[in-house]
C-alpha positions as CSV (number, residue, x, y, z in Angstrom):
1,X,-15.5,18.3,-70.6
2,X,-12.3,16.6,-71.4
3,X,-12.5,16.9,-75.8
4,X,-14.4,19.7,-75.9
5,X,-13.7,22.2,-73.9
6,X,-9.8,22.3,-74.7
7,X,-11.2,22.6,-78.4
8,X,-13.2,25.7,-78.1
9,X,-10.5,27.5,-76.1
10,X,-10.4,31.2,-77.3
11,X,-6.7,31.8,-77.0
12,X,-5.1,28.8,-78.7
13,X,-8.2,29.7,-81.2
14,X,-6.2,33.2,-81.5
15,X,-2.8,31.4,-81.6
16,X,-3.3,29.4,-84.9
17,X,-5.0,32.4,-85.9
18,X,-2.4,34.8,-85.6
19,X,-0.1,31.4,-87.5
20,X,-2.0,31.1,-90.1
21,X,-1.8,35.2,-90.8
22,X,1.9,35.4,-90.4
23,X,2.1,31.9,-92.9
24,X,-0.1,32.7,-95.7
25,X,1.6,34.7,-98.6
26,X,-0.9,33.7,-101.6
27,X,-4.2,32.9,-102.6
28,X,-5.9,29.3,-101.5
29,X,-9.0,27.9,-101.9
30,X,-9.6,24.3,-99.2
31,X,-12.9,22.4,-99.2
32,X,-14.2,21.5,-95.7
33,X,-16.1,18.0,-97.1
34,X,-18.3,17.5,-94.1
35,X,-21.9,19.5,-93.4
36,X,-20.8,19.6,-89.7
37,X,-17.5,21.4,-90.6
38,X,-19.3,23.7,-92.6
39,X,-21.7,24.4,-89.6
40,X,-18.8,25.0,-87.1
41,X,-16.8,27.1,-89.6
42,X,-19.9,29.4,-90.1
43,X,-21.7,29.1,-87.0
44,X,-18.6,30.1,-84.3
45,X,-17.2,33.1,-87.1
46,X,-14.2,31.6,-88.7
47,X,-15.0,32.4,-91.4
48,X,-14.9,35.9,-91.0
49,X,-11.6,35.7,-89.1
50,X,-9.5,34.1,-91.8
51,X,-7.1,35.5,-93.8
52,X,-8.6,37.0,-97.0
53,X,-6.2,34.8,-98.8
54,X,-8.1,31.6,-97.5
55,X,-11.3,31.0,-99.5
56,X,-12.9,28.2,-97.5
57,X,-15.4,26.5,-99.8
58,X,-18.1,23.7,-99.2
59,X,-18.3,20.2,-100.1
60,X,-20.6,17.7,-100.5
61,X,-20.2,16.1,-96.7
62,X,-24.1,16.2,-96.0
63,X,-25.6,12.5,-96.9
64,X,-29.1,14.5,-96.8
65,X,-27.9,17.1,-99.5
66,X,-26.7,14.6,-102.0
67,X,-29.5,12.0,-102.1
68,X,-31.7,12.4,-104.9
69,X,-34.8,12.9,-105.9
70,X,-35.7,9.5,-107.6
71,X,-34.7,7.6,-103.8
72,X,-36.7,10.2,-101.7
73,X,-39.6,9.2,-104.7
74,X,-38.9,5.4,-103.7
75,X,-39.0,6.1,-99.7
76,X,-42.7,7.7,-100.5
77,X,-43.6,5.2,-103.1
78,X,-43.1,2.5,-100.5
79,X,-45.0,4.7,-97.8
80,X,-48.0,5.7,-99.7
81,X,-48.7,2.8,-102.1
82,X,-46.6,-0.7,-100.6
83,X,-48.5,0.1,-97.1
84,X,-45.3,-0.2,-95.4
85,X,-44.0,1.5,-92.4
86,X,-41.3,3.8,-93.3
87,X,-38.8,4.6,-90.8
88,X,-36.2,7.3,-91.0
89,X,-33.7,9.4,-89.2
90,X,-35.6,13.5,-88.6
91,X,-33.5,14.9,-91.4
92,X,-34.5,13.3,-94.6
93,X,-38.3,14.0,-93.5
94,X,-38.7,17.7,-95.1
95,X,-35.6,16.7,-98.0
96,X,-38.7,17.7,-101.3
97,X,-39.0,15.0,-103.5
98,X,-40.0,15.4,-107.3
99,X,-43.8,16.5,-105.8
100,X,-43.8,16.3,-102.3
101,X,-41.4,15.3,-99.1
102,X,-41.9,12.3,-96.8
103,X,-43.6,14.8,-94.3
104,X,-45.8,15.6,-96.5
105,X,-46.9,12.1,-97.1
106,X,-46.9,11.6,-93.4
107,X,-49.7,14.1,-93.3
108,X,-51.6,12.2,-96.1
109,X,-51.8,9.4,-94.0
110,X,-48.4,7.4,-94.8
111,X,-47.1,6.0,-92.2
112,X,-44.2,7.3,-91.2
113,X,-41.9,7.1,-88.4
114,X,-38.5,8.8,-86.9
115,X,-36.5,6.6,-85.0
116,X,-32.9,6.9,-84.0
117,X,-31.4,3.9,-85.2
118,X,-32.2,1.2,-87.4
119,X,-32.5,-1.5,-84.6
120,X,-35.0,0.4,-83.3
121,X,-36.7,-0.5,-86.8
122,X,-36.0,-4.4,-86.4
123,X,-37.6,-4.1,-82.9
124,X,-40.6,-2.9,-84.5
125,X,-40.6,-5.4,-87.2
126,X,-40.7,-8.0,-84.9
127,X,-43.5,-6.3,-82.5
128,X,-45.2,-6.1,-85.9
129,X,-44.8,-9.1,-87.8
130,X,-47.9,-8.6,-90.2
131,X,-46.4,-4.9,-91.3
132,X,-43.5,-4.7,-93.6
133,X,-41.5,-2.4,-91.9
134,X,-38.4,-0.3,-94.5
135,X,-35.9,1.3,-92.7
136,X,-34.3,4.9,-95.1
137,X,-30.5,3.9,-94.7
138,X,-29.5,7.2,-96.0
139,X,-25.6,8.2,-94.9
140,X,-21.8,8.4,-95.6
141,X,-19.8,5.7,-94.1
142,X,-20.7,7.1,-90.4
143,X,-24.0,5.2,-91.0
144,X,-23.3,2.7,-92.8
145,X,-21.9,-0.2,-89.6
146,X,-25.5,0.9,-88.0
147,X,-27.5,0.1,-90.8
148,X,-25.4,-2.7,-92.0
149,X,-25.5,-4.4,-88.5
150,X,-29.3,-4.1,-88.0
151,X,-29.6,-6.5,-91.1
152,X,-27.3,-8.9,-89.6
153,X,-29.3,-8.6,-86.9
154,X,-32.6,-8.9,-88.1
155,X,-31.3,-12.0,-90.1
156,X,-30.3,-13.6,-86.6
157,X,-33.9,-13.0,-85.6
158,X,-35.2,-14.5,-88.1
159,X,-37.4,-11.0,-88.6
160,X,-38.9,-11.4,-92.5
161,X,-40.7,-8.5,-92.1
162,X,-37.8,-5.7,-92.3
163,X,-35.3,-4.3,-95.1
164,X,-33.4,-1.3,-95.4
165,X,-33.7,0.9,-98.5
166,X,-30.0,2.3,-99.1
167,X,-28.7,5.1,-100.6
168,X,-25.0,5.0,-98.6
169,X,-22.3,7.2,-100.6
170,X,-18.5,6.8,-99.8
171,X,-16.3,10.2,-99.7
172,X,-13.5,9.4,-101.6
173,X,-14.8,9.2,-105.1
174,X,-16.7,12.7,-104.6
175,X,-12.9,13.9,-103.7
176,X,-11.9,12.6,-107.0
177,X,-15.3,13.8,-108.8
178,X,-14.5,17.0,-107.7
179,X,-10.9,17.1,-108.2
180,X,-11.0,15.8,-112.2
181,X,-14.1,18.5,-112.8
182,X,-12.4,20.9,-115.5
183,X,-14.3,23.9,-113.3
184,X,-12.3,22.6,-110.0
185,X,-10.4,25.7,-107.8
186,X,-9.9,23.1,-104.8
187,X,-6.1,23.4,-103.5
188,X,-7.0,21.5,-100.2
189,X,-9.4,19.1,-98.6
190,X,-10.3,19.2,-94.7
191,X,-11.7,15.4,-94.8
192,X,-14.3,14.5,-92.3
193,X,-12.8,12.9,-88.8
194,X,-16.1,10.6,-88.4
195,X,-15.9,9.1,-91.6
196,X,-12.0,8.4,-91.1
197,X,-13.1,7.0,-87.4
198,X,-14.9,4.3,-88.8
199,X,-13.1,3.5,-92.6
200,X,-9.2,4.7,-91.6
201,X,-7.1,6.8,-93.8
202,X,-5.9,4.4,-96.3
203,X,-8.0,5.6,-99.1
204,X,-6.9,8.9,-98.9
205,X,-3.2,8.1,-100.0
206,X,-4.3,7.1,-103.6
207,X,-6.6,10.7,-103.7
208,X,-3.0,12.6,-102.9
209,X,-0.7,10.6,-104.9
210,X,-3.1,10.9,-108.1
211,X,-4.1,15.2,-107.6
212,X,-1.2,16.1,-105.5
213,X,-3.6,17.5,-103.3
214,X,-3.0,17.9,-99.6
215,X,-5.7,16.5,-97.3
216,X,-5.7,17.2,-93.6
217,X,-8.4,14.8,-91.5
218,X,-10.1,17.1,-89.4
219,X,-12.6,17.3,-86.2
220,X,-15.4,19.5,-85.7
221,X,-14.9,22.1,-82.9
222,X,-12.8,25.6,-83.9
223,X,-9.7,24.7,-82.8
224,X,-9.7,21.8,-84.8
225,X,-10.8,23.1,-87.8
226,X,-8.5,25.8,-87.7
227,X,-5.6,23.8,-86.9
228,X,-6.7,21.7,-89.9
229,X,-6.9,25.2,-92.1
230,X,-3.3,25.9,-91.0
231,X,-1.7,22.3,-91.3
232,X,-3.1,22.6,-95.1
233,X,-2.0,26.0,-96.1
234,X,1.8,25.3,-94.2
235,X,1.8,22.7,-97.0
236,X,0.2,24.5,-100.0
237,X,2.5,27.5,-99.1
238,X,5.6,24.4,-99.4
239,X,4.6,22.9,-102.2
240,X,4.1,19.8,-100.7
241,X,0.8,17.8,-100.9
242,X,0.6,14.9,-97.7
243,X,-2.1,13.6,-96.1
244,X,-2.5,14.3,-92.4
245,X,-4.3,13.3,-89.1
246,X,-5.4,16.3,-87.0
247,X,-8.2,14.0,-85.7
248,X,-5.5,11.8,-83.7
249,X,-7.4,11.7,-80.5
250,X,-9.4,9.8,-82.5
251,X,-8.9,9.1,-85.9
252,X,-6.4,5.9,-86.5
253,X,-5.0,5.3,-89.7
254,X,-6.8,1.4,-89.6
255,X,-10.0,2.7,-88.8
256,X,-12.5,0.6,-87.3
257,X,-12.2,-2.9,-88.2
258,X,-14.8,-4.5,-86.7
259,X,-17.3,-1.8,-88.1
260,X,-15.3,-2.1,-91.6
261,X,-15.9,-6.2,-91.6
262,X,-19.3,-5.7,-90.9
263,X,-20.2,-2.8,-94.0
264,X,-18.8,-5.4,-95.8
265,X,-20.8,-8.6,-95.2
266,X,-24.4,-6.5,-95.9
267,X,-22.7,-4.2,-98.9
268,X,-21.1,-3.9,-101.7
269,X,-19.6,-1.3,-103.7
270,X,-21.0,0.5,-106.4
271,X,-22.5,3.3,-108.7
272,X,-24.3,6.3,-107.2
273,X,-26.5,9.2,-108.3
274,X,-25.6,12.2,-106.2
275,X,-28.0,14.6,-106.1
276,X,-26.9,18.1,-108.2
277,X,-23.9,16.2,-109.4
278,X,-24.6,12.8,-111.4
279,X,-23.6,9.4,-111.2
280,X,-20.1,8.7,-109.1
281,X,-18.7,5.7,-110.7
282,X,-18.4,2.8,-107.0
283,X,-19.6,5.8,-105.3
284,X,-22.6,3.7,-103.2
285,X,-23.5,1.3,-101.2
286,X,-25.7,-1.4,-102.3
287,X,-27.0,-4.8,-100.5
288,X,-25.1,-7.6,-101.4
289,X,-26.8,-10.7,-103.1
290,X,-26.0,-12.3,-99.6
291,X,-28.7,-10.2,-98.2
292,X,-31.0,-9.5,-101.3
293,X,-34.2,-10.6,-99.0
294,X,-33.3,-7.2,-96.9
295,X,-32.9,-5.1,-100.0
296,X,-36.3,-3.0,-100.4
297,X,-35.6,-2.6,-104.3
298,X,-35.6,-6.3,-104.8
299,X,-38.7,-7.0,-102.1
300,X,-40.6,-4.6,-103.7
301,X,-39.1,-4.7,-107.3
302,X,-38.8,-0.7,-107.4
303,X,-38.7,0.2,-110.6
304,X,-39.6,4.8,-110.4
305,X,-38.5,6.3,-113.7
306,X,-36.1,8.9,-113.6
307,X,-36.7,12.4,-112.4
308,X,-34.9,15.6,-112.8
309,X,-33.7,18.1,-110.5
310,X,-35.6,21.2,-109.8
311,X,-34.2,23.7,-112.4
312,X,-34.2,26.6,-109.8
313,X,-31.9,24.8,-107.4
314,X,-28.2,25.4,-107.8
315,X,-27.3,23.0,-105.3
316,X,-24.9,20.9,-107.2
317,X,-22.7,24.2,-107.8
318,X,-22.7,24.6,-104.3
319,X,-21.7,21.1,-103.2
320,X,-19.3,20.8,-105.8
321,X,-17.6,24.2,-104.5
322,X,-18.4,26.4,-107.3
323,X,-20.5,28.9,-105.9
324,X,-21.5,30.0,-102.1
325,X,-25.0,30.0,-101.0
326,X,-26.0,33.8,-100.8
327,X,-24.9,33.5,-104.4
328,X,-27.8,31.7,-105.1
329,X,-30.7,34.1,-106.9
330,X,-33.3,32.1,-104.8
331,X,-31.1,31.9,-101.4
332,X,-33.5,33.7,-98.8
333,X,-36.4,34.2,-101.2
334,X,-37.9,31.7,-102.7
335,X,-35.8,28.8,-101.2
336,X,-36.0,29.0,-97.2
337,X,-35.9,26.3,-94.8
338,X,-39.9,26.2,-94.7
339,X,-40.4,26.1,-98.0
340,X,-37.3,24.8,-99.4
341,X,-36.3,24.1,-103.3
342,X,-33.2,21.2,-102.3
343,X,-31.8,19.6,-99.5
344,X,-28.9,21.9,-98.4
345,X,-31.4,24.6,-97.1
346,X,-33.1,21.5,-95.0
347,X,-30.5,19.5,-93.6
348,X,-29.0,20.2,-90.3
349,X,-25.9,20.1,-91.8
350,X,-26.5,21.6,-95.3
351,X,-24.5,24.2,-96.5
352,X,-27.3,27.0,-97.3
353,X,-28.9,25.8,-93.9
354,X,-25.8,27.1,-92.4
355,X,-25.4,30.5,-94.3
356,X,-29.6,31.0,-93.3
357,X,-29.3,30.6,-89.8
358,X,-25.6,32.1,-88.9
359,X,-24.4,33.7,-91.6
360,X,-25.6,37.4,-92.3
């Protein structure tokens, strides 16, 4: 298949390989930000194949990992006392709460439902016009057109009945987060090539400038991930700190403009909790005033108090690139995917996930 088979091709795999041995001279530790980087780069081996110079370390590029507890609290609030139908993408199901995980309130009796998209949610608010139906907008800026477009759309309609309850965060600000933490060891980001697809690279430059950091934009299949790790380390080992497209085949420096005009008719910029790290000053999306009859918060005037993070989970460490999951005391004991104590070890792109499954 023309994209993917060229990009899982063992001997150009072995040729940036053999590169990135013979160009390496010093210690350097890159952050991969997306969950499905960190997948690839543990589930195919690379890992284990890099130069024990390169420390790859992973970032907070899972939407599921970094939404916290007090919104999961709202999604089950709104299922379990509001009586509304609660739709979500598969993934955030099993994310546990402060006491308990949307499945788990499925199983009480909320009703809940996993769809694929949120239109799919507007069709069912019109096919059930005396249910409120909330749609769980959870995401990075891959989501966010999706679930910005079916409130445009539901507007058209004229379909009362629906809202989305949002906890978007943008990728950017968690570079800088990370990068102005006095604890940071990050030399080099691999940024996420979806994310880029859809908002361009023009935020990036300012994350450079400011850290002198380089940033390569990066796909998902080996090959691209290690010609990502070897464009970054050819400029650490130069001293030189750019920001680079390794994602051309797809990735344009614009972005997506149409998808871009549309995030920002529905939202608006601002504060977010992430989940084992704290607030990210205009970190979020939020719906705009335009739209504030979509906005579960305001329809249902959610108002949860504040909850804290499960003491035994060291997920923000992780996410922030501090720590590697079999570092974890609880990793494989009493946190496992069944009976998990945070998000990374349920998400299907969650770092501890990863190291369970593919990593001995």
């Amino acid at each position: 298949m023309k994209f993917l088979t060229e990009y899982r091709n063992p001997e150009v795999v072995r040729e940036y390989l053999d590169e990135l041995h013979r160009t390496v001279t010093q210690p350097w530790t890159i952050m991969e930000i997306c969950g499905g980087q960190t997948h690839s780069l543990v589930k195919n081996g690379i890992l284990d194949l890099l130069p024990k110079q390169v420390t790859m370390v992973h970032g907070p590029g899972c939407p599921v990992c970094v939404t916290p507890l007090g919104i999961i609290d709202e999604a089950i609030y709104l299922a379990e006392n509001e009586g509304v139908v609660l739709c979500s993408f598969g993934d955030m199901l099993r994310v546990p709460g402060s006491e308990k995980s949307l499945l788990e309130a499925k199983a009480g009796g909320a009703d809940v439902r996993i769809l694929y998209s949120p239109l799919e949610a507007v069709k069912l608010a019109q096919e059930h016009p005396d249910r409120e139906v909330v749609f769980f907008a959870v995401g990075f800026e891959t989501t966010a057109p999706a679930n910005a477009l079916s409130v445009v759309q539901a507007k058209q309609l004229g379909v009362k009945n629906y809202a989305i309850l949002a906890s978007h965060v943008l990728v950017p600000p968690a570079m800088e987060a990370i990068l102005g933490d006095p604890d940071n060891v990050i030399n080099a980001f691999l940024a996420a090539g979806h994310v880029c697809t859809i908002m361009g690279m023009e935020e990036y430059f300012p994350v450079v400038e400011k850290y002198q950091v380089p940033i390569v934009v990066t796909g998902f299949e080996p090959v691209d991930l290690l010609q990502g790790i070897l464009m970054a380390v050819k400029q650490l080992e130069r001293g030189e700190a750019k920001l680079e497209n390794q994602y051309a085949r797809v990735v344009q420096r614009e972005g997506n403009l149409l998808a871009m005009q549309t995030i920002e008719k529905v939202f608006e910029v601002s504060d977010r909790s992430w989940r084992g790290i704290g607030t990210i000053p205009q970190s979020g999306y939020e719906v705009s005033e335009t739209y504030a009859s979509f906005d579960a918060r305001r329809k249902f005037n959610l108002q949860l108090a504040p909850v804290e993070e499960n003491k035994d989970c060291i997920a923000g460490t992780i996410l922030k690139g501090l720590k590697k999951p079999f570092e974890c005391p609880n990793f494989r004991t009493k946190c496992t995917p069944e009976h998990p104590l945070g998000a990374p070890m349920v998400s299907s792109e969650g770092a501890c996930a990863a190291y369970y499954h593919f990593h001995a």
